[in-house]
FIMI-508735 format. One line per 5 residues: number of its first residue (from 1); their letters; for each residue x, y, z of N, C-alpha, C. Coordinates in steps of 0.02 Angstrom, whole numbers, plus 50000, padded with zeros to 5 digits. Example, Ala and Ser with C-alpha at 12.3 -4.5 7.8 and 13.67 -1.06 7.14 Angstrom:
<sites>
1	as	50660:49716:50390:50615:49775:50390:50660:49835:50390; 50642:49888:50354:50684:49947:50357:50645:50002:50394 .
</sites>
This chain:
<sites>
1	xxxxx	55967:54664:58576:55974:54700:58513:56041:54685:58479; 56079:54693:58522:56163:54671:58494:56170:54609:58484; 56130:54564:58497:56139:54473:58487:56107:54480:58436; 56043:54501:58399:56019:54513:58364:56041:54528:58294; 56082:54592:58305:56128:54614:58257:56180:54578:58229 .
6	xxxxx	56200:54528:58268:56262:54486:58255:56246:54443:58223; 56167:54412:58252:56148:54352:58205:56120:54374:58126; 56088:54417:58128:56078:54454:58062:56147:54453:58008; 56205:54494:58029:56254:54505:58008:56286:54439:57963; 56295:54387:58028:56293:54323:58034:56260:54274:57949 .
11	xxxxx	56203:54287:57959:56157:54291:57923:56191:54302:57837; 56184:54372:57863:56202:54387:57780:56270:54382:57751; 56308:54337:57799:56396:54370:57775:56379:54281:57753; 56359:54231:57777:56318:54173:57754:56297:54158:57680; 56232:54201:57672:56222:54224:57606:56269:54237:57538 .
16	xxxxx	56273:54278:57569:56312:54317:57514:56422:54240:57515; 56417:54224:57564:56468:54177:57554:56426:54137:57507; 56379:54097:57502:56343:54046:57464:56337:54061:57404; 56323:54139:57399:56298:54175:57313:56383:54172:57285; 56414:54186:57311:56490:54191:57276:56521:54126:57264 .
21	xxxxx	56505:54067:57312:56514:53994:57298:56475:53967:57243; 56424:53989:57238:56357:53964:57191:56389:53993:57112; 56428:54056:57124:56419:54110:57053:56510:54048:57025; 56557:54059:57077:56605:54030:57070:56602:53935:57044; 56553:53895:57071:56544:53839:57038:56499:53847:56975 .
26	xxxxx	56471:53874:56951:56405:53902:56906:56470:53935:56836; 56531:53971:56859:56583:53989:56793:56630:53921:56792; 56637:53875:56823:56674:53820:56832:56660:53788:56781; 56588:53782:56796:56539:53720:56750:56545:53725:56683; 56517:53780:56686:56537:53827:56621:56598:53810:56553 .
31	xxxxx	56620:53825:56585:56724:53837:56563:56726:53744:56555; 56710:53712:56598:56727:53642:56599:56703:53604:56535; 56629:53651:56514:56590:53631:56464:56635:53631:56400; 56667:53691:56373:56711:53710:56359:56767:53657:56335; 56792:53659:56392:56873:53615:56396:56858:53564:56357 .
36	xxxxx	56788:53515:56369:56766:53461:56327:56768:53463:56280; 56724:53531:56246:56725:53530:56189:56769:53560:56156; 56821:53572:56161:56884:53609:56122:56912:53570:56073; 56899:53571:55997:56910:53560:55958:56996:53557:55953; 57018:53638:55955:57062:53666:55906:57133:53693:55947 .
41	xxxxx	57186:53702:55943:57220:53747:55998:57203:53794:56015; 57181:53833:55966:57150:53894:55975:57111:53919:56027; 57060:53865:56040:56993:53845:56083:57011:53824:56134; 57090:53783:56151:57118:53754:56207:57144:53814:56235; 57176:53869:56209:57180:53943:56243:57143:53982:56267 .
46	xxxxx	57084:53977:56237:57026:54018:56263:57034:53983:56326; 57003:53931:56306:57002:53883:56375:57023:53899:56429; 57067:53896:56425:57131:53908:56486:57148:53988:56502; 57140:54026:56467:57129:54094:56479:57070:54107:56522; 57009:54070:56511:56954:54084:56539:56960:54062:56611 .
51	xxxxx	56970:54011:56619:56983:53957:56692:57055:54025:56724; 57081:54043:56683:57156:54099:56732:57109:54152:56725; 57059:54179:56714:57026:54244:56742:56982:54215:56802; 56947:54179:56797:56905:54128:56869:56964:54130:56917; 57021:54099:56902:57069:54084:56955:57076:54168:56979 .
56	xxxxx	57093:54241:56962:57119:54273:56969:57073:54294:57009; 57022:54301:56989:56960:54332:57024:56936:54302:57088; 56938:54243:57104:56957:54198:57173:57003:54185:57223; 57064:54205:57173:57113:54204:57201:57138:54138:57277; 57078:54101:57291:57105:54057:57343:57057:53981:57321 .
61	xxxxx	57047:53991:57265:57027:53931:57223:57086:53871:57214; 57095:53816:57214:57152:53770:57173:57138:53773:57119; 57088:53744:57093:57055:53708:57051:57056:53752:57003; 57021:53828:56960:57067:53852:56910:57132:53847:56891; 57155:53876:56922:57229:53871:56910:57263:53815:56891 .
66	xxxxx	57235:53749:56922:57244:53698:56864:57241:53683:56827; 57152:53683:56814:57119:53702:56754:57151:53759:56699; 57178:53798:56705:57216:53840:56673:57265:53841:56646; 57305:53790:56686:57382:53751:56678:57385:53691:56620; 57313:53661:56630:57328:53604:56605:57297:53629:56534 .
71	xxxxx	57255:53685:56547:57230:53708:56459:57298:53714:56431; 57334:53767:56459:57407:53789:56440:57452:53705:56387; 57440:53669:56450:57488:53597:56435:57446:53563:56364; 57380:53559:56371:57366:53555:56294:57364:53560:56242; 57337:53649:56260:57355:53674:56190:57431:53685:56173 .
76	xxxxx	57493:53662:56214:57550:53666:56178:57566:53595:56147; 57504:53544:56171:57523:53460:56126:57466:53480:56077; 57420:53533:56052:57384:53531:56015:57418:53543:55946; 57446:53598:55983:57498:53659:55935:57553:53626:55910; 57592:53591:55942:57630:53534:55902:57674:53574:55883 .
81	xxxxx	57726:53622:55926:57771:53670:55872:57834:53674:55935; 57871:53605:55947:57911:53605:55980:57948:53669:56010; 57975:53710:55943:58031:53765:55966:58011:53794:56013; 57933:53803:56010:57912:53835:56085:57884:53832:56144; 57907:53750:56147:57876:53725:56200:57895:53746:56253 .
86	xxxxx	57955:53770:56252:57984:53803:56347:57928:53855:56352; 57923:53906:56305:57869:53970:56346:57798:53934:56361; 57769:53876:56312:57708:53848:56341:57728:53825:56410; 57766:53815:56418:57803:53751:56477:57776:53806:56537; 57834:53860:56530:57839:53895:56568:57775:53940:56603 .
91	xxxxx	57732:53957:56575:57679:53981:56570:57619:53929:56598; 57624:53884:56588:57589:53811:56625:57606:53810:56693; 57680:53816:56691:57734:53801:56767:57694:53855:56815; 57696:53917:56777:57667:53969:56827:57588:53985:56872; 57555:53928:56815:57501:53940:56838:57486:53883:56869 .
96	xxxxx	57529:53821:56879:57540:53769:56915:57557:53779:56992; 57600:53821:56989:57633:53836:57033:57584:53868:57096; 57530:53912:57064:57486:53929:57128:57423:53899:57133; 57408:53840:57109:57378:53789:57141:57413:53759:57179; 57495:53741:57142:57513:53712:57224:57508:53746:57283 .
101	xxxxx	57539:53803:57298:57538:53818:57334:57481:53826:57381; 57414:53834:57342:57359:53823:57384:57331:53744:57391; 57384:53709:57374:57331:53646:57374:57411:53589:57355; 57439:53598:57400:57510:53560:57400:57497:53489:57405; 57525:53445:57368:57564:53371:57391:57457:53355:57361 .
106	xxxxx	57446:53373:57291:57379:53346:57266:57399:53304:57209; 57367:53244:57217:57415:53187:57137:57363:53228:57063; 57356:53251:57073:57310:53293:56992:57365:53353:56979; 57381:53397:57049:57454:53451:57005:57497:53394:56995; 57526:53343:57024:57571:53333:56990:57565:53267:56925 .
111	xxxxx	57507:53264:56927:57507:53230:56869:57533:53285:56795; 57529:53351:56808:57523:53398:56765:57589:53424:56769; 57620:53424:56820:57690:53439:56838:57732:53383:56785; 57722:53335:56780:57753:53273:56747:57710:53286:56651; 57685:53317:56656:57654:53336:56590:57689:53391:56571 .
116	xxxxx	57710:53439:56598:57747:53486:56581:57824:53475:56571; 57835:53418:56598:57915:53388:56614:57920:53358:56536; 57868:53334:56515:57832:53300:56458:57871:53332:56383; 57843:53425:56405:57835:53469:56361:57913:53484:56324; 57941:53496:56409:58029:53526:56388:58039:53472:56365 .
121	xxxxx	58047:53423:56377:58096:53345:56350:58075:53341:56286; 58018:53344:56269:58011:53350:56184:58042:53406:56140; 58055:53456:56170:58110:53512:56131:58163:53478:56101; 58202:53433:56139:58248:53402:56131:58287:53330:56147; 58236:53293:56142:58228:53218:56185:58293:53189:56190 .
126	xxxxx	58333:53168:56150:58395:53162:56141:58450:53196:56212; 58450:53243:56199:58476:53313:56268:58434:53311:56317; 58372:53283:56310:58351:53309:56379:58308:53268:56433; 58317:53192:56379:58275:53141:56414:58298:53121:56482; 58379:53134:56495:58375:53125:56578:58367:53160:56621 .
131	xxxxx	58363:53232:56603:58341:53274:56645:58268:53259:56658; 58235:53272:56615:58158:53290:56610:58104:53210:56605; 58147:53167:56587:58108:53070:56612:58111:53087:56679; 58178:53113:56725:58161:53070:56798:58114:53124:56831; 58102:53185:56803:58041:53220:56828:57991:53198:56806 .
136	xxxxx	57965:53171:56748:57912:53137:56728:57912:53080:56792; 57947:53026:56787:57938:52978:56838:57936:52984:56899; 57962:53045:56928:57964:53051:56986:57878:53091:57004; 57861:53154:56958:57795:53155:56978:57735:53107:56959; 57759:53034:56926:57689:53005:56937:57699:52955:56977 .
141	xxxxx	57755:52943:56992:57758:52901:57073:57724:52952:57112; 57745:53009:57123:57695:53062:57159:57635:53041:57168; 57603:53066:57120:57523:53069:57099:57509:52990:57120; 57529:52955:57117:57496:52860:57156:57501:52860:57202; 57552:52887:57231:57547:52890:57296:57501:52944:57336 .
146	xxxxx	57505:53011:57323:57458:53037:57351:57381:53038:57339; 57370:52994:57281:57303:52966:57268:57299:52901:57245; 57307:52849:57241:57309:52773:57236:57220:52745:57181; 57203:52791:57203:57133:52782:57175:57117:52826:57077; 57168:52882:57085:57171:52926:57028:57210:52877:56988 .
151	xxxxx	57155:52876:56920:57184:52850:56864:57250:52884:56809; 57234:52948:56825:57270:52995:56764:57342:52990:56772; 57370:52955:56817:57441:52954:56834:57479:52884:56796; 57431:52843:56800:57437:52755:56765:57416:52787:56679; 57373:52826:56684:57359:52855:56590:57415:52879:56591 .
156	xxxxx	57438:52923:56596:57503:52959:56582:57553:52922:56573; 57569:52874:56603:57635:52837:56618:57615:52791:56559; 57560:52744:56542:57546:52715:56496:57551:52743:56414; 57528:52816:56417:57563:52853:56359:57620:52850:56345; 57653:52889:56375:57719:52884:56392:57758:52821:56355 .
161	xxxxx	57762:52776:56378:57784:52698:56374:57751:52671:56285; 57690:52689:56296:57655:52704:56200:57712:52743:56157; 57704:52760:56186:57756:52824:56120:57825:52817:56136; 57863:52801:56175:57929:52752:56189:57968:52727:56139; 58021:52722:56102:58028:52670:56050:58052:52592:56115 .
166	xxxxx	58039:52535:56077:58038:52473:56109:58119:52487:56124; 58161:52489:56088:58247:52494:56105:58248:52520:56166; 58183:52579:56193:58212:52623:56245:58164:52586:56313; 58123:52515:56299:58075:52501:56357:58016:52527:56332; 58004:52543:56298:57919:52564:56287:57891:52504:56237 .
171	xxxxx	57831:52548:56194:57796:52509:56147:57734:52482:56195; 57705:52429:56147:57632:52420:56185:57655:52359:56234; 57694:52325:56228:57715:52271:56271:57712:52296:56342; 57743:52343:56340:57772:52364:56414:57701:52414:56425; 57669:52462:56392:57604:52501:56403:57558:52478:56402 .
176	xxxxx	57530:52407:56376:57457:52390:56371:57463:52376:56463; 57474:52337:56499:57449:52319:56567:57464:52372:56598; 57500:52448:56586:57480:52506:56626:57408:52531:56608; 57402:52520:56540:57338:52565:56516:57282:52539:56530; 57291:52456:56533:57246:52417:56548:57217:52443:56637 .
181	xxxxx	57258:52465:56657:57271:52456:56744:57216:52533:56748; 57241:52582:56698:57206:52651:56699:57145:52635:56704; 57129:52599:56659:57053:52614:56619:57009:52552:56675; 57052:52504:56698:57011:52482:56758:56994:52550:56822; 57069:52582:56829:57038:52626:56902:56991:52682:56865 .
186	xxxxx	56985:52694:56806:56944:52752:56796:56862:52734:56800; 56850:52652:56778:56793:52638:56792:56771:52632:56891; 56817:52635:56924:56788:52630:56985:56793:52712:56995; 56831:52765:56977:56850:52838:57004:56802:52860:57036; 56784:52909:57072:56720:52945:57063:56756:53025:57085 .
191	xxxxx	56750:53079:57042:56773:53118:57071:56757:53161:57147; 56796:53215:57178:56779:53239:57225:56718:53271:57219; 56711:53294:57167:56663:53352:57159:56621:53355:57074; 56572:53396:57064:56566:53409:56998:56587:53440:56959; 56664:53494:56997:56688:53533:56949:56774:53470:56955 .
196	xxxxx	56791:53458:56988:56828:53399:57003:56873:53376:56955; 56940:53364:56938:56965:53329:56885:56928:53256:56873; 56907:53255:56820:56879:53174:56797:56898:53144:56708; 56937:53198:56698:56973:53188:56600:57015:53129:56627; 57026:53097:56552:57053:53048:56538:57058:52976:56519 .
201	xxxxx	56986:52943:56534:56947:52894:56513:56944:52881:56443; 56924:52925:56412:56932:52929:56335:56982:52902:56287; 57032:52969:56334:57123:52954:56284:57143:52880:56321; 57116:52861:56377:57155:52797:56379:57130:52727:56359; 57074:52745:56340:57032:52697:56310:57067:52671:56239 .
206	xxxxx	57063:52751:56212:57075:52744:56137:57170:52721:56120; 57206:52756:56186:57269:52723:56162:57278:52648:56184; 57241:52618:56232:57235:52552:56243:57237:52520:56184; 57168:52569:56141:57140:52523:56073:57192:52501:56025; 57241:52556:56021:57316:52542:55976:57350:52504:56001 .
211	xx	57349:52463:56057:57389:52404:56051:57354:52345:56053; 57297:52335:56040:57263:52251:56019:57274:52257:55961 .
</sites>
């Protein structure tokens, strides 16, 4: 009777784990649908508001909280309003911060870590490009190394180097054979999963296109 009971128990603590995995990938999908289609900043907040209530409510998820971070990191390049890029920054940082911690030394946070490094240095590029470049460079050496196969780290860096003035090493000279290099690994990628980071194919396509 007591082996019985255990396997029952067993049983349903099973269940009900699967219905909360099922309900938890099922708001993922969702929200992801979303992220795609986000027009506007506006819509890039929702966004990311929505993915930080998923994260909160899971609480031992990575994957919101990224998702959440990186809405954050968009809609502050959507918004385009420098003066306040530290509180976007900061507010990204935080919700960065506990995916790492559940999901340390992953090349997707720090591809986003180096996106946020992105954010402050544009406040004041002049003042702040050596602080905030060698965190950019240092997290997408990161991100290659702890994934060699992830494209978004070669997109980033290829941006980057795009928007560069040539005086400083950038321009398309120096970015077309990174971007070129992206948009080769993104055609082999395959993500982990279906809720999975897989953005970026697109933007690196199209900034490729600006330098032929």
């Amino acid at each position: 009777m007591k082996k019985m009971f255990i396997a029952l128990l067993s049983l349903a603590l099973a269940v009900q784990g699967f219905a909360q995995s099922e309900k938890f990938t099922k708001a993922m999908t969702s929200t992801l649908v979303q992220l795609d289609s986000a027009k506007t900043a506006d819509d890039m907040l929702s966004v990311s508001a929505s993915f930080e209530r998923i994260a909160d409510a899971e609480k031992t998820q990575w994957l919101p909280y990224y998702y959440a971070s990186l809405g954050q990191v968009l809609y502050a390049f959507m918004k385009n309003d420098m003066a306040n890029n530290d509180g976007f920054a900061g507010k990204a940082e935080t919700l960065l911060n506990k995916a790492d911690a559940l999901q340390p030394n992953n090349s997707e946070i720090s591809c986003v870590k180096s996106m946020i490094a992105t954010l402050r240095m544009l406040v004041n590029p002049q003042q702040r490009w050596q602080q905030y470049g060698a965190t950019i460079t240092t997290e997408l050496d990161n991100a290659k190394k702890q994934d060699p196969t992830n494209p978004r780290p070669y997109y980033l860096q290829g941006q980057n180097l795009r928007n560069t003035p040539e005086q400083f090493g950038g321009g398309c000279n120096t970015a077309k054979p990174v971007l070129e290099e992206a948009v080769k690994k993104f055609e082999a990628f395959k993500p982990a999963s279906a809720i999975a980071p897989s953005w970026g194919k697109d933007f690196a396509q199209k900034t490729l296109a600006t330098c032929k």
